[in-house]
N, C-alpha and C positions, 0 to 999 in steps of 0.2 A: 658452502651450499648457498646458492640462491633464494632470495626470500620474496615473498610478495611485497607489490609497489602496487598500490591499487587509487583507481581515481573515485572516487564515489560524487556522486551526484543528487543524493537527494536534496530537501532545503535546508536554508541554511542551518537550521539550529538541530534539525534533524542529522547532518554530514558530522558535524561540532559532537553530537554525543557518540558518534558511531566512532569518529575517531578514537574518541577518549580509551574506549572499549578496544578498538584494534590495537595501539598504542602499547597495552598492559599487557597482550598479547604476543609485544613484537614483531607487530606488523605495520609497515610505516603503509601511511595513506595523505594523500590531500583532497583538496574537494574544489569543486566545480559544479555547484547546483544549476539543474536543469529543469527544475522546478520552483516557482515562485508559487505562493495561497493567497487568493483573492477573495474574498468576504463577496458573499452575493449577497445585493441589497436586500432586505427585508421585505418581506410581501405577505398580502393577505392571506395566501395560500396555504403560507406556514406556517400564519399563525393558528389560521384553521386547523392545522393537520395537530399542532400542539395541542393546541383544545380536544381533541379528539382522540388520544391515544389510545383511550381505554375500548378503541373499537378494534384494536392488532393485539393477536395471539404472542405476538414476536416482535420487536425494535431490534434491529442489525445496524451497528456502527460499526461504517469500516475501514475509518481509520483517524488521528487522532486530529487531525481539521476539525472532521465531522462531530467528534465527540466534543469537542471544545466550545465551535460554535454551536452544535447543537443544547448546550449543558446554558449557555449564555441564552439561547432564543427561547428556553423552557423558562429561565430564571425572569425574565422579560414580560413573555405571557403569562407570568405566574401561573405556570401548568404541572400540576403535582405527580407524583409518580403514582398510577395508579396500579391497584393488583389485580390487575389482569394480563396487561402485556410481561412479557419476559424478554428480559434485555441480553442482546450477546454482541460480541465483539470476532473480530478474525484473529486476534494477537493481543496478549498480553499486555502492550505498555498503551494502547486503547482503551481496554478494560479500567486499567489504572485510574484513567480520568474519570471515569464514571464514578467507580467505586468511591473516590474522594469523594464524590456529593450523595454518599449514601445510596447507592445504588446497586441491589445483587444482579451482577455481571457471570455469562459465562462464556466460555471461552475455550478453543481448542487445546488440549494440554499434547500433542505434538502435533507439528503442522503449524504455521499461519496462513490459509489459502482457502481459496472460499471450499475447494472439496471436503477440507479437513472439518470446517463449520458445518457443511451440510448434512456430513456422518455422525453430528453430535446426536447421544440418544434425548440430551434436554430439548434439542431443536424440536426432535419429531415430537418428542411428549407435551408442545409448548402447541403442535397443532394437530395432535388426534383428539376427534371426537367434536370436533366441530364441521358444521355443515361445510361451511365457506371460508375455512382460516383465513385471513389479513395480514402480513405481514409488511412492515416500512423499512425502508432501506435509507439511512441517512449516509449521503454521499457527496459526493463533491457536483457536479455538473454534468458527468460521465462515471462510468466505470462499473465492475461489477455486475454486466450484464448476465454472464453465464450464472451468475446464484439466482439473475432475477429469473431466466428463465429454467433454471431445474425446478426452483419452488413452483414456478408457473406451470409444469410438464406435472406436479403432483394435487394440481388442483387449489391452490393456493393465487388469491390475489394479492398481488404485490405491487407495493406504492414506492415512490420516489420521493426522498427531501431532499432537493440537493441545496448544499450551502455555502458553496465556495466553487470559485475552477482554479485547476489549475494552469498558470503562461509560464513564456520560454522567457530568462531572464537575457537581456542584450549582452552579445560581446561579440567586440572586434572578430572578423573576418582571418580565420586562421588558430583561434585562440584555443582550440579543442586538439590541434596537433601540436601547440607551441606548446602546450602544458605536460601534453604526455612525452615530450622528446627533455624539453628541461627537466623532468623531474625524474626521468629514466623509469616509466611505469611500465608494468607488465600488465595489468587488470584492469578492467574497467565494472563497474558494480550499476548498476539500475535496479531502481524496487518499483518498476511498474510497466505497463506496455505505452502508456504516454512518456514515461522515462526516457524509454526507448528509442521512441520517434523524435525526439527531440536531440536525443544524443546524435543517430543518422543524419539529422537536417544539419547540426552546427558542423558535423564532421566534413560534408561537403566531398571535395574532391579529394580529401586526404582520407576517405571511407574506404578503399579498397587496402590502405595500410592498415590503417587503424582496427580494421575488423580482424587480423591476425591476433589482435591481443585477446586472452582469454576472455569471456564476457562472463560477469555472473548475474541472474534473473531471478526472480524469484518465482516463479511459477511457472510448468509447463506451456500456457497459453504465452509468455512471454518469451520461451526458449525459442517456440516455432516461429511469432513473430519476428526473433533477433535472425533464426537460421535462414529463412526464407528473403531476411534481406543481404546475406550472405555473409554475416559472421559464421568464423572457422570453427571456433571450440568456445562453444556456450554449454554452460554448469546451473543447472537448475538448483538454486539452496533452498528450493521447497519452502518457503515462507522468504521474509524481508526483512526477519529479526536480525542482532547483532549473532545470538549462537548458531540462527540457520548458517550465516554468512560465514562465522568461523569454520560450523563446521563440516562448511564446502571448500575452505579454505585447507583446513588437513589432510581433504581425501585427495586434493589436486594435485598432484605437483607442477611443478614450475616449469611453465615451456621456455625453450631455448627460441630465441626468434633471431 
């Protein structure tokens, strides 16, 4: 029986633990980050908005950049956790970070994707009963549009931290078909819609092969994205965790290409 051969692309240390986990699994994988984290300088902006917390019903980190440097930019301003905001996360191993510095985190317990966050009952209860809820999105430079704007469509002001971007790491001219043919993969994995794009640019003129191989995504808004540039058979694992990913991994089977 055929097994999955899958490429994954997040970064690097992030590919490094994903493996580890496919690995135990029995599922071979290499990696090809297509994502590099870039530290956005420091500004007075943010340091303002740290000062400030206790004026949001809500802090959403949404994903573990943001939680990191943001956990660093609080510890800097010496900005305390005050009781008023309520902290949440899209996914579990974000959470994580937080909680390590003392911090009640919550989080979606199936799903990692901004719909599953925005069906929490803690969300709503974090802004009923306020005039004008506030909620801050600590993000990278982009992303997460669609949660800013559902909370926007319910009467909620929604703020931006962003603290990092993400870029396209350099490789030789070809290096995206040369990997998938030496290493005889069937899959290819993205945890994002910049992922994405980034994947189609390196793939280049070998994109009309390379789109045969099964894609995996992690959210609707990123299946349409992969389909519309004409990947064949794209598999939504509904969140970017390692178990979403397995287990979209067992319901697929293996194309013959």
């Amino acid at each position: 029986m055929r097994r999955w051969r899958l490429l994954l692309t997040r970064p690097t240390q992030d590919s490094a633990e994903l493996a580890l986990t496919l690995v135990a699994q029995g599922v071979y994988s290499c990696s090809l980050p297509l994502l590099a984290i870039e530290p956005l300088a420091e500004t007075e902006q943010q340091r303002q908005c740290m000062a400030g917390l206790d004026r949001y019903a809500a802090v959403i980190v949404v994903s573990k950049p943001a939680a990191t440097l943001g956990i660093r930019l609080m510890q800097r301003c010496l900005a305390q956790n005050p009781a008023g905001p309520r902290w949440f996360t899209v996914g579990a191993a974000t959470a994580k970070i937080l909680t390590a510095q003392g911090l009640a985190v919550y989080f979606p317990a199936h799903g990692d994707d901004s719909e599953a966050l925005l069906a929490m009952p803690q969300l709503q209860q974090a802004l009923a009963g306020q005039v004008s809820p506030r909620v801050l999105i600590m993000r990278g430079d982009t992303g997460r549009e669609l949660l800013a704007q559902r909370l926007g469509s319910q009467g909620v002001q929604v703020d931006y931290l962003p603290l990092y971007r993400r870029v396209m790491p350099v490789y030789p001219a070809g290096e995206l078909a040369r990997r998938v043919a030496e290493e005889s993969l069937n899959g290819l994995v993205v945890s994002s819609g910049q992922g994405f794009e980034h994947l189609r640019e390196l793939a280049g003129d070998a994109w009309p092969e390379l789109s045969r191989l099964t894609l995996f995504v992690p959210s609707p808004r990123v299946a349409e994205l992969a389909k519309a540039a004409g990947a064949q058979t794209v598999v939504d694992c509904r969140g970017a965790s390692a178990a979403a990913l397995l287990a979209a991994l067992h319901n697929q089977p293996v194309a013959d290409l």
